[in-house]
C-alpha positions in Angstrom: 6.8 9.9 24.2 7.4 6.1 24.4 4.3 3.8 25.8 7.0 3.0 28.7 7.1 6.5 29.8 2.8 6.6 29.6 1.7 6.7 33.3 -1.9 5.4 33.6 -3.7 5.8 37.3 -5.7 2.7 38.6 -8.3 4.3 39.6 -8.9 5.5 36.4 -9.2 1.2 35.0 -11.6 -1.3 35.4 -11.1 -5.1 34.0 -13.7 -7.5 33.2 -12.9 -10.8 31.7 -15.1 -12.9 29.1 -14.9 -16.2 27.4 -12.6 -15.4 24.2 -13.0 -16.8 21.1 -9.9 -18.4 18.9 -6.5 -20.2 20.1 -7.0 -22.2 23.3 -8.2 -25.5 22.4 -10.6 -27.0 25.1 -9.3 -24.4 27.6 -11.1 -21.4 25.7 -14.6 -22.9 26.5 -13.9 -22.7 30.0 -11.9 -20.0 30.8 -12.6 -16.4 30.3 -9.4 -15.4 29.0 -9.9 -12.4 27.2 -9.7 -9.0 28.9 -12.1 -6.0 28.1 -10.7 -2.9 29.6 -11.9 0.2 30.4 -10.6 3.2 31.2 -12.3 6.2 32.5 -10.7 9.5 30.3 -11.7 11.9 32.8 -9.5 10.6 35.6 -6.5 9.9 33.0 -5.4 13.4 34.5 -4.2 14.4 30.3 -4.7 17.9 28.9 -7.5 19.2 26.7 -5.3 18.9 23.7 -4.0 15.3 24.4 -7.6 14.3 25.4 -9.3 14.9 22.2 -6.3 13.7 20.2 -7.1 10.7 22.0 -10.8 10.4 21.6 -9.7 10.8 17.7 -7.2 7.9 17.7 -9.7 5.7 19.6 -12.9 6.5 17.4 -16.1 4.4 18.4 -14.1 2.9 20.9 -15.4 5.7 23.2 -18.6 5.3 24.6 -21.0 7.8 25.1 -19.9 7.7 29.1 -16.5 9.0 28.1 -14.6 5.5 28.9 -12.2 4.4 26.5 -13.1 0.5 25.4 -10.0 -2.3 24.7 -10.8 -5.7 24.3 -7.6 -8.1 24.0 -7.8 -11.4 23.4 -5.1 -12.3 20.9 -3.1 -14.8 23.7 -4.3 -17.5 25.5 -3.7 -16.3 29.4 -5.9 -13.8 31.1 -2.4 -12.4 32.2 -0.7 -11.8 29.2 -4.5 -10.3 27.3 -4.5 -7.6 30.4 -0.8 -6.7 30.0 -1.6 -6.6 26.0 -4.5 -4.2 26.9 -2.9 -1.9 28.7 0.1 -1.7 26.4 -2.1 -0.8 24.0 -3.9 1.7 25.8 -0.4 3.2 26.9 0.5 3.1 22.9 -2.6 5.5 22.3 -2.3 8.0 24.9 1.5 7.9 23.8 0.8 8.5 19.9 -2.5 11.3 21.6 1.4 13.5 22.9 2.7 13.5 19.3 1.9 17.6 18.0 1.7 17.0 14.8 2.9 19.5 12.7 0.1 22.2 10.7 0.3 21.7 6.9 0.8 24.7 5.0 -1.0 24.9 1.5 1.4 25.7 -1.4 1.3 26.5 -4.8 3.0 25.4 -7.9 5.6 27.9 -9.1 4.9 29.4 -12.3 7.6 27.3 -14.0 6.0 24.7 -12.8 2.4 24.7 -14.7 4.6 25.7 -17.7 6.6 22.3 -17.3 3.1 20.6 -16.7 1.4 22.0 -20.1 5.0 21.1 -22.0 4.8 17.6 -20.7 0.8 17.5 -21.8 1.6 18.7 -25.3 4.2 16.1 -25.7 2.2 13.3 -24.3 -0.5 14.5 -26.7 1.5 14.3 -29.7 2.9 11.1 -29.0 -0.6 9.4 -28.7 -1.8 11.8 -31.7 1.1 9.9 -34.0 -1.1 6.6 -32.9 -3.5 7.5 -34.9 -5.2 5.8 -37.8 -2.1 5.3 -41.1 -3.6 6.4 -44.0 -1.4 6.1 -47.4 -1.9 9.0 -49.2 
C-alpha cells in the first residue's frame, strides 16, 4: 500500500500549531509555524492487526489516551508542516498494511559444521606457524 492510497478520516485529526524552532529568520519568533498533530487511533477505522502494527512503528509517540503524536516543523510555512504531518502519518499506517513475512529458524547442514571446523583448523595452523622461530 502506497501513502497515496492511505485514507485518513477528519474526524479522527486534530491540529495545533506552536512557535517552531530553526529556519525562519525573524519570521519564526512570531509565527507559530510548526504543526503538532494528532490523530485519534480508535476512529482511524484500521483492523486489530494493522492497529498494533501501528502502535509498534509509532513507539512513544502514542500517548497513554491512544492518539498518535506528529510534530513537523522541518519547513517554514504552517501549510507545508501540516501537509508534511500528515504525509507522514499516511507513510506509517501505509508501512502498519505491510504482513511481513514469519521467519523460519534453520539449521546448518551437517556439511556445513564440517566446512566450519575445516576452516577453524586451517585458520589455526596458519596463526600457529606465527609463532616464536626458534633455531634448533
Amino acid at each position: 500500500m502506497r501513502p497515496e492510497d492511505v485514507f485518513i478520516p477528519e474526524d479522527a485529526l486534530s491540529e495545533s500549531f506552536l512557535a517552531a524552532n530553526g529556519p525562519g529568520g525573524q519570521n519564526v519568533n512570531k509565527v507559530a509555524t510548526a504543526v503538532q498533530l494528532r490523530a485519534d487511533l480508535a476512529r482511524l477505522g484500521l483492523s486489530e492487526v494493522v492497529l498494533e502494527q501501528l502502535k509498534r512503528i509509532a513507539g512513544s509517540r502514542v500517548t497513554a489516551a491512544g492518539e498518535l503524536l506528529i510534530t513537523a516543523r522541518r519547513f517554514r510555512t504552517q501549510d507545508a508542516n501540516r501537509n508534511d504531518a500528515r504525509l507522514r502519518l499516511a507513510r506509517m499506517i501505509a508501512d502498519a498494511h505491510i504482513v511481513r513475512a514469519k521467519r523460519r529458524a534453520t539449521r546448518p547442514s551437517r556439511a556445513a559444521k564440517a566446512r566450519r571446523v575445516d576452516e577453524k583448523k586451517q585458520r589455526s595452523a596458519v596463526k600457529h606457524g606465527r609463532g616464536k622461530v626458534t633455531f634448533d
